[in-house]
LUMTIKOL-288636 format. One record per residue (C-alpha): residue number from 1; residue in one letter; y, z, x. Coordinates in steps of 0.5 Angstrom, whole numbers, plus 2048, in hexadecimal, padded with zeros to 3 digits. Example, Ala and Ser with C-alpha at 12.3 -4.5 7.8 and 13.67 -1.06 7.14 Angstrom:
<atoms>
 seq type   v   w   u
   1    A 7F7 810 819
   2    S 7FE 80E 81B
</atoms>
This chain:
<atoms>
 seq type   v   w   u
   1    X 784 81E 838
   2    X 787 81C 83F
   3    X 785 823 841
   4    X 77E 823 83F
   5    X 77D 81C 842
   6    X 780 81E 849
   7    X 77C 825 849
   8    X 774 821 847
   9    X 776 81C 84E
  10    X 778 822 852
  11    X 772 825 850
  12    X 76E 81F 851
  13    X 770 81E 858
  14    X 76F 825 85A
  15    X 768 824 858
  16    X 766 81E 85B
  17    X 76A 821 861
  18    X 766 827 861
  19    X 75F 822 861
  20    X 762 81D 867
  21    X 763 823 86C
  22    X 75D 826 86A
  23    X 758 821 86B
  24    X 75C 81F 871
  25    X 75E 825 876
  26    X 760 824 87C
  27    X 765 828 881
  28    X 76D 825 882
  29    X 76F 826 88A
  30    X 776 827 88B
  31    X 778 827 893
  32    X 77E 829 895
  33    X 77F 82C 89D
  34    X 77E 830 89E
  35    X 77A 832 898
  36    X 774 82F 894
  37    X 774 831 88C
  38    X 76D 830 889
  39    X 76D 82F 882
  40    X 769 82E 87C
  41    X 76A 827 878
  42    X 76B 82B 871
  43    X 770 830 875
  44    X 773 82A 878
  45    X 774 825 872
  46    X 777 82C 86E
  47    X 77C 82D 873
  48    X 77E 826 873
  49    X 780 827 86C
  50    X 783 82D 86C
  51    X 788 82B 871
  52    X 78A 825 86D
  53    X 78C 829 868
  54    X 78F 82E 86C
  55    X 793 828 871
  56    X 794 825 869
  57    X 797 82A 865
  58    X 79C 82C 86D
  59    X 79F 825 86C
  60    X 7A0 826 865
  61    X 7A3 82D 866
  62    X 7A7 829 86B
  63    X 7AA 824 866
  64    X 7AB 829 861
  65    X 7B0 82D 865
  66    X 7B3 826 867
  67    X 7B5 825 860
  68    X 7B8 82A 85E
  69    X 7BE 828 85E
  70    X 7BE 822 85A
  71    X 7B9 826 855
  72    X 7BF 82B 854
  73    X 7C4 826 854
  74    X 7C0 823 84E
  75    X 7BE 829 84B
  76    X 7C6 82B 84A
  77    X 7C7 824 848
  78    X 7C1 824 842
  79    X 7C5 82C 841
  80    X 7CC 828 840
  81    X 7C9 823 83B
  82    X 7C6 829 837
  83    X 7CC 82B 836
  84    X 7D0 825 835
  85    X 7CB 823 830
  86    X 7CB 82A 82C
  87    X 7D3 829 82C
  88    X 7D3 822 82A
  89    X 7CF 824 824
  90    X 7D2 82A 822
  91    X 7D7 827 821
  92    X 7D6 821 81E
  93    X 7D2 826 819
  94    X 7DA 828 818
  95    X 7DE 823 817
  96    X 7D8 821 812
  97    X 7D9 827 80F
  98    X 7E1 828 80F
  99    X 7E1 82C 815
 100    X 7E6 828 819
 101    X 7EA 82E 81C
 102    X 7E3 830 81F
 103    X 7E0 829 821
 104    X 7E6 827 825
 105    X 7E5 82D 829
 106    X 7DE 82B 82A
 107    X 7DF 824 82B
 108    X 7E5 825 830
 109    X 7E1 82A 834
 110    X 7DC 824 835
 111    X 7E1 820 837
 112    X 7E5 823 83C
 113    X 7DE 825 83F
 114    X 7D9 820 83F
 115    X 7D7 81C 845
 116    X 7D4 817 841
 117    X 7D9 811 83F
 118    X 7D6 80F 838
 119    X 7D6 817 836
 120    X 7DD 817 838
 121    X 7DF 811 834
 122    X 7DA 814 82E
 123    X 7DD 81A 82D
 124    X 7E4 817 82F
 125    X 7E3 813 828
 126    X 7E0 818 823
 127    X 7E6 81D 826
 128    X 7EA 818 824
 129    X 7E7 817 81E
 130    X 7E9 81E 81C
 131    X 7EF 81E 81E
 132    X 7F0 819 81B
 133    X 7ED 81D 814
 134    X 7F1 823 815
 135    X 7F8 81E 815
 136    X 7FA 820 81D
 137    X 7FA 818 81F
 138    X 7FE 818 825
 139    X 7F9 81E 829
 140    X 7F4 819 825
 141    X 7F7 814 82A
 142    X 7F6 817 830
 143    X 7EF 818 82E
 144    X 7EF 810 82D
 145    X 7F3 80E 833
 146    X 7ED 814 837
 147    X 7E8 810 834
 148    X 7EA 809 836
 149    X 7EC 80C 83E
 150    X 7E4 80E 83D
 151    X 7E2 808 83B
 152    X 7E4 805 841
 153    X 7E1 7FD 843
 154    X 7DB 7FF 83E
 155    X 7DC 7F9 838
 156    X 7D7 7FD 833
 157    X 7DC 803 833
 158    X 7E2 7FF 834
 159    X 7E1 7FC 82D
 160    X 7DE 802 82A
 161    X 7E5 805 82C
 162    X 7E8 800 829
 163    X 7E4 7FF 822
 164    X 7E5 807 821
 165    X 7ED 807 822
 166    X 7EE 801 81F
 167    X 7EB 804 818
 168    X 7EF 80A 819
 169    X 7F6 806 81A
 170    X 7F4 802 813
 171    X 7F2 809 80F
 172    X 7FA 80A 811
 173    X 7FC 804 80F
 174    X 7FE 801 816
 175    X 7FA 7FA 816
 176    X 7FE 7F6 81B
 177    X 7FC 7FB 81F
 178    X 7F5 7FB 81D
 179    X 7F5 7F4 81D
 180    X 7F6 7F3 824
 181    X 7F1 7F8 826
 182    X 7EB 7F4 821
 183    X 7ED 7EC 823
 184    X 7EA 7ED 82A
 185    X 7E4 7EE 826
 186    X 7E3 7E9 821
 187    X 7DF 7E3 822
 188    X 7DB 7DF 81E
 189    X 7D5 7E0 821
 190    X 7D5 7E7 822
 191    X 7D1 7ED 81F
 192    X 7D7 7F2 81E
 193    X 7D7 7F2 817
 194    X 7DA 7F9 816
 195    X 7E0 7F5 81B
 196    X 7E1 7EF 816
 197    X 7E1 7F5 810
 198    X 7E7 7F7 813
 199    X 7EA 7F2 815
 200    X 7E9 7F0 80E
 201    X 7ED 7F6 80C
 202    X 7F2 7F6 811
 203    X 7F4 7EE 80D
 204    X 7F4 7F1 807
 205    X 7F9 7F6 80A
 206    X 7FD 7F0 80C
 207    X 7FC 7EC 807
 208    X 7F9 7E7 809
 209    X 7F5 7E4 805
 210    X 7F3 7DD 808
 211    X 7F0 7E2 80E
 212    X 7ED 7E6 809
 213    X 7EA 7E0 805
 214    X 7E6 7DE 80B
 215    X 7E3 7E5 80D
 216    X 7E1 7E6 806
 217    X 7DD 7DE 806
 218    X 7DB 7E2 80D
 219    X 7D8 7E9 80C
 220    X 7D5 7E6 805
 221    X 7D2 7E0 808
 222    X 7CF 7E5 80D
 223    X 7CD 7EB 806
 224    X 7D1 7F1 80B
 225    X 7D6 7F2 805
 226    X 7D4 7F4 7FE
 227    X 7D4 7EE 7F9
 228    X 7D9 7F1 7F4
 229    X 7DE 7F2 7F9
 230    X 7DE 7EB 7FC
 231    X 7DF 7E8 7F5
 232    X 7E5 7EC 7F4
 233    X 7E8 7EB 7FB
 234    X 7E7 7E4 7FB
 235    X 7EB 7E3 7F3
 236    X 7F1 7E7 7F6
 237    X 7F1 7E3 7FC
 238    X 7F0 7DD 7F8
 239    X 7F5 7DF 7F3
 240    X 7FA 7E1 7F8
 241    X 7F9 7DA 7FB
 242    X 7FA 7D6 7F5
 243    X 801 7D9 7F4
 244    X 807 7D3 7F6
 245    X 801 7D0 7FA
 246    X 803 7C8 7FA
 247    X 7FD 7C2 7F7
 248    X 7FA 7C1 7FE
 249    X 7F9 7CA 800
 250    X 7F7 7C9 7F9
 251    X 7F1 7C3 7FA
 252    X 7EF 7C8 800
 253    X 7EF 7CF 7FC
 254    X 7EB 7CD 7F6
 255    X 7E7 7C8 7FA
 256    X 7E4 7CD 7FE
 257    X 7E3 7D2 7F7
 258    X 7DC 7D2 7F4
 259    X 7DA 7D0 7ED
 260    X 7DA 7D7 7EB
 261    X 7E0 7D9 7ED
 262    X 7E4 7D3 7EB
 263    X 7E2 7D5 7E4
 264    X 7E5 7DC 7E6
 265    X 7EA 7DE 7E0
 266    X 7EF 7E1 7E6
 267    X 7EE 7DB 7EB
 268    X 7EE 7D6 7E5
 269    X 7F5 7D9 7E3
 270    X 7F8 7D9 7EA
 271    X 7F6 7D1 7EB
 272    X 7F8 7D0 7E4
 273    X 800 7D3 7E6
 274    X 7FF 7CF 7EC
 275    X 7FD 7C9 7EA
 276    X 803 7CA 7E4
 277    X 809 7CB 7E9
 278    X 805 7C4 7EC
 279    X 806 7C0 7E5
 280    X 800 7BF 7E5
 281    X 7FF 7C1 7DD
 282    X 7F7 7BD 7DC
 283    X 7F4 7C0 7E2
 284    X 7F6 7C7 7E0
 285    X 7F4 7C6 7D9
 286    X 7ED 7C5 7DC
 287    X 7ED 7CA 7E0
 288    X 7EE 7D0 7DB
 289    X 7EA 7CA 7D6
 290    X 7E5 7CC 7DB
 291    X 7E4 7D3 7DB
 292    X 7E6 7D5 7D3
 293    X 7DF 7D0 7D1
 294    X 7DC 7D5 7D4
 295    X 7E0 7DC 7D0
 296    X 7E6 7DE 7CF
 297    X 7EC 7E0 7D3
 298    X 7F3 7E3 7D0
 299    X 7F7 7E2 7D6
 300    X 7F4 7DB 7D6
 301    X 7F5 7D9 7D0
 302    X 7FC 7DC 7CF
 303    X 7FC 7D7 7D5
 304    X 7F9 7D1 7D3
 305    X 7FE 7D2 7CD
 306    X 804 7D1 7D2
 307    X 805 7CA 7D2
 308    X 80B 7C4 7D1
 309    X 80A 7C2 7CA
 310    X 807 7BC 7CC
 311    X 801 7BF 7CE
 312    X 800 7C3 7C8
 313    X 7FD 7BE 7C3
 314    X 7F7 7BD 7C8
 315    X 7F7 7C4 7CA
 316    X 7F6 7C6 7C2
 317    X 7F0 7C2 7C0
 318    X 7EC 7C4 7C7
 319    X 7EE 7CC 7C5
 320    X 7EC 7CB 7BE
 321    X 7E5 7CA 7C0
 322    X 7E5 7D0 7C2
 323    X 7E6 7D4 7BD
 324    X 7DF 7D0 7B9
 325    X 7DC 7D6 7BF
 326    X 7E1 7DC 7BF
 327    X 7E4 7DC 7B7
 328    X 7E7 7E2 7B7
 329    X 7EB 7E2 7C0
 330    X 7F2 7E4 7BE
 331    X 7F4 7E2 7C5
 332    X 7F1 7DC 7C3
 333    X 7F5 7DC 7BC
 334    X 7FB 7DD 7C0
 335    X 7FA 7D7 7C4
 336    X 7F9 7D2 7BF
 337    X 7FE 7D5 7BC
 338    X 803 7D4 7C1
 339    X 801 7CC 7C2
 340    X 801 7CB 7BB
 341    X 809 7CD 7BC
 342    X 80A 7C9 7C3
 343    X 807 7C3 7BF
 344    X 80B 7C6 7B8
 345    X 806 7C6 7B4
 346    X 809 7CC 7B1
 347    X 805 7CE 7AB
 348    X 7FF 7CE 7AF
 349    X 802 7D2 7B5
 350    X 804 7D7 7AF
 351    X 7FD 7D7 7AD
 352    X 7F9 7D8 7B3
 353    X 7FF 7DE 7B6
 354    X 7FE 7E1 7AF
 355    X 7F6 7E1 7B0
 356    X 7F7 7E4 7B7
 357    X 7FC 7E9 7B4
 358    X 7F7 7EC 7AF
 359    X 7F3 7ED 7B4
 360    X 7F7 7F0 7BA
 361    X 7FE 7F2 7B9
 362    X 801 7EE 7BF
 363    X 809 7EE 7C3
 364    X 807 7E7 7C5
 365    X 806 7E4 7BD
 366    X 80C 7E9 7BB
 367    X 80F 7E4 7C0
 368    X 80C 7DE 7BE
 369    X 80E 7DF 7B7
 370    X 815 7E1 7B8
 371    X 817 7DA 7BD
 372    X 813 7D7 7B7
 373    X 817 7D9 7B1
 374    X 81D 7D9 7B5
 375    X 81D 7D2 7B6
 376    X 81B 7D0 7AF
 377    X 821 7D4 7AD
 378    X 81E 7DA 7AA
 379    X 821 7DF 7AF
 380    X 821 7E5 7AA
 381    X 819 7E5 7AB
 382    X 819 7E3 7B2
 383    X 81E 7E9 7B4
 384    X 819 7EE 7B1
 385    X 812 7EA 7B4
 386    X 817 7EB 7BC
 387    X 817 7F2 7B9
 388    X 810 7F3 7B9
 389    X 810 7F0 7BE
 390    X 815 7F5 7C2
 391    X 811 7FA 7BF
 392    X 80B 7F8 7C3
 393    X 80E 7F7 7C8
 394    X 810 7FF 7C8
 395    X 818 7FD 7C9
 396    X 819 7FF 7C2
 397    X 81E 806 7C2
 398    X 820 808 7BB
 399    X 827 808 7BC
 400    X 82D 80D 7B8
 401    X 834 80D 7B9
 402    X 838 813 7B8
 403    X 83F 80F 7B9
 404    X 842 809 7BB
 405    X 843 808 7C1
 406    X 84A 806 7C3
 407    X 84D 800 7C6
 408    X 84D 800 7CE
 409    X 854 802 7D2
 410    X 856 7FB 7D4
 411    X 85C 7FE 7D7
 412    X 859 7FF 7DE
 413    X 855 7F7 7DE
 414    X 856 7F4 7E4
 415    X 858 7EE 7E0
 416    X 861 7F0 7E0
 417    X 864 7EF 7E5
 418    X 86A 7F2 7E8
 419    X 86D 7EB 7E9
 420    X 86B 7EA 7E2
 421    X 86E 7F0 7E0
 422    X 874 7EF 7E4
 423    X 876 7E9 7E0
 424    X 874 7EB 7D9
 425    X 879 7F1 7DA
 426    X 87E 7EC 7DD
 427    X 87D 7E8 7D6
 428    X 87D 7EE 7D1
 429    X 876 7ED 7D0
 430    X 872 7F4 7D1
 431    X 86A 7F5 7D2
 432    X 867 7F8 7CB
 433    X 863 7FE 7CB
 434    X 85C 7FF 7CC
 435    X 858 801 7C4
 436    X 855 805 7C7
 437    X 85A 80B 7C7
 438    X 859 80B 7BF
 439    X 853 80F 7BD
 440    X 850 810 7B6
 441    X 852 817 7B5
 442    X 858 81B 7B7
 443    X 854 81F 7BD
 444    X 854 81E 7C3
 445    X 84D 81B 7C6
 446    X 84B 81C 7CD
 447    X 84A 815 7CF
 448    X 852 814 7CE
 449    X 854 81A 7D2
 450    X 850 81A 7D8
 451    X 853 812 7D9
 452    X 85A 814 7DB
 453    X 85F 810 7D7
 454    X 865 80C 7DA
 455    X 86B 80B 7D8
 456    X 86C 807 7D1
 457    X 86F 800 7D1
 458    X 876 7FF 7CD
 459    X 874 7FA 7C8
 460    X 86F 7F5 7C6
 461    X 86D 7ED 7C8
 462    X 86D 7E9 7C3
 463    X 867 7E4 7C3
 464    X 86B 7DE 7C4
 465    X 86E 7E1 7CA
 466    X 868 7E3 7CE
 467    X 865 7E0 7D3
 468    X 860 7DB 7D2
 469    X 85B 7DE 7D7
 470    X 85B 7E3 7D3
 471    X 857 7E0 7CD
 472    X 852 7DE 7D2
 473    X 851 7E5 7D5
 474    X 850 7E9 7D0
 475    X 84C 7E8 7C9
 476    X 84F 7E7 7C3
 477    X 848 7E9 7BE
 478    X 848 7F0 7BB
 479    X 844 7F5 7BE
 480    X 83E 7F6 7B9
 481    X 83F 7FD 7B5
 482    X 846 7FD 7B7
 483    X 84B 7FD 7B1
 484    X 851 7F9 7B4
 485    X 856 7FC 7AF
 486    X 856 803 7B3
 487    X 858 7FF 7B9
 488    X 85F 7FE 7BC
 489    X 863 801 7C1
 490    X 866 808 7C3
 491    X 86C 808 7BF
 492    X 86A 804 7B9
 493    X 864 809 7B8
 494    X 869 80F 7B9
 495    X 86E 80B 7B4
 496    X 869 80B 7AF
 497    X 866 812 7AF
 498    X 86D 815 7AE
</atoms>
């Protein structure tokens, strides 16, 4: 449109040119010594034209060839960002693709090469990238160190060199390190949220839950962290900070929780063991009260359940309203059982554990059962529901004896003394010895032969003339499953064979 435009005006100016100079001839007289040119006015005025052209398009040629060095020095300098960029793409395309050996050739190439410091920051830091994918991390290193040099006063590039090393010391685990890149970074007013992720990583790493507390109340505040994920951080580092904190960090901690998340089953049953080692039992209560009205919970009901016997009357008439709603819970039957038990009301903790037995065999009411049969003195029905109860807990071994074990060698105990020794000899008083010697049958055993045997003591202690420290070291109960009438020394076992 700007082509047509132009045209018509110059055809209308030639036009009105052309009416002008013929309705107004005339001659243009040029004097100049010693000659006198005589010219038409048309002939004049188009010579006037065409040399303002000609001296135009002169000082333009002139320019032109001026310039041509800085126009040369700019066309290299476009043809060297051509090829940086071409480099720069083909090899993020690689690592993109896995191709990290390839990548960091490319990459490396713009590094070394490239006049331009944010190019050679940029391939120093996805050359790093790839090195650090393909596990070669000191050459990654380098590649970091290069980048930063790169960078040099330049706070942009400095802090991206330092975000992007910083996330590769915290995929090897290094969060100190990483730490002290990313605090630098970190404010409250800032923008960097992918800086205050990782930040919030490396703490995590660190386990420091009060820092990652805050962070996460941060990024969620400002909806940069997915909401499912906040809630888990914030109840694990909740819950770690619950752990052996006093009444005043508690006070803190649970003041600054939300609604919601005091009636979290996690943080709800960290408080609760907080405020349990605190002695305070009613604020407890009310704390797992608070989240079971809401449903129910088998680690906070078994906890509710553990509580001094005092508490267990009060605690009974809250859990039974409970059971109006959820008649058919065997956690909860399990509960109210074990408060009727701390409360000694047997027979109903008897009913509701059998309940809760009928519905889910369970270790934990086996090991009720049997403490309660046990202290009302029916012990063969309390060993056989700790049985079970070891049964369900994967510890019970189907056990078969081929033979009795024999007693151990005695002989070598620490317990005889050479001054002992020494004076029983000296009062004809022998060390007796070990049983372990006799064995059921006349075959030799492996076990006998493979412990070197020492020479037999001569005789035999009476029991009124051994030591007194003797009876204390030693356990007069028999051995279960050993037949004591088998037992006696070398010499006596010898005489009775023959």
């Amino acid at each position: 449109m700007r082509t047509w435009f132009w045209t018509l005006f110059v055809l209308v100016v030639a036009v009105v040119l052309a009416l002008l100079l013929r309705e107004h001839g005339g001659n243009v007289l040029i004097v100049a010594q010693p000659w006198r040119i005589e010219l038409s006015l048309t002939l004049a005025v188009v010579l006037l034209i065409f040399g303002f052209v000609l001296a135009y398009w002169i000082v333009r040629s002139m320019g032109w060839l001026g310039g041509s060095r800085g126009r040369f020095l700019a066309w290299r300098g476009r043809r060297a960002q051509k090829r940086d960029l071409d480099l720069l793409e083909s090899g993020w395309i690689n690592v993109l693709e896995g191709r990290y050996v390839q990548a960091e050739k490319e990459l490396s190439a713009v590094q070394t090469k490239s006049r331009s410091p944010s190019r050679q920051v940029l391939a120093g830091l996805s050359a790093a990238r790839a090195l650090h994918l393909l596990g070669e991390y000191p050459r990654r290193d380098r590649a970091l160190a290069l980048a930063l040099e790169s960078a040099r006063e330049d706070a942009r590039l400095r802090q991206a060199t330092n975000t992007v090393t910083a996330e590769m010391y915290l995929d090897q685990g290094r969060a100190q390190e990483a730490l002290g890149l990313l605090e630098p970074l970190q404010d409250a007013s800032s923008r960097y949220f992918h800086a205050t992720r990782l930040l919030l990583r490396a703490y995590r790493l660190l386990n420091n839950h009060a820092r990652v507390y805050e962070l996460t109340r941060l990024l969620l505040r400002r909806s940069a962290i997915d909401k499912a994920q906040a809630q888990r951080f914030i109840r694990e580092a909740t819950i770690a900070r619950l752990h052996n904190c006093n009444e005043t960090d508690f006070k803190a901690i649970w003041g600054d929780l939300n609604s919601d998340e005091r009636l979290d089953p996690g943080i709800a049953l960290a408080a609760a063991q907080a405020l349990n080692q605190q002695g305070r039992y009613s604020d407890e209560a009310r704390t797992i009260e608070a989240v079971l009205n809401r449903g129910m919970d088998e680690a906070l009901l078994c906890a509710y359940a553990q509580c001094a016997p005092e508490q267990a009357v009060q605690r009974l008439g809250h859990a039974e309203l409970w059971l109006k709603s959820h008649p058919e819970h065997p956690a909860l039957l399990a509960s109210l059982g074990q408060l009727c038990l701390g409360a000694q009301l047997w027979g109903q903790g008897e009913h509701y554990l059998g309940r809760s037995m009928n519905l889910r065999s369970d270790m934990r009411v086996h090991a009720l059962l049997g403490n309660m049969h046990d202290s009302l003195g029916n012990s063969e029905r309390a060993i056989e529901h700790w049985r079970q109860a070891c049964a369900q807990a994967g510890a019970r071994t189907n056990l078969s004896i081929g033979r009795l074990l024999p007693a151990a060698d005695t002989r070598a105990d620490p317990h005889f003394l050479d001054e002992d020794v020494a004076a029983q000899t000296s009062s004809g008083v022998t060390i007796p010895e070990a049983a372990s010697v006799i064995y059921a049958s006349d075959e030799p055993d492996v076990l006998a032969t493979a412990i070197p045997a020492t020479e037999p003591m001569p005789t035999t202690i009476s029991p009124a003339d051994a030591p007194s420290n003797a009876d204390d070291y030693f356990d007069s109960a028999p051995i279960p499953g050993v037949d004591m009438s088998q037992t006696s020394d070398r010499s006596r076992h010898g005489s009775d064979r023959r």
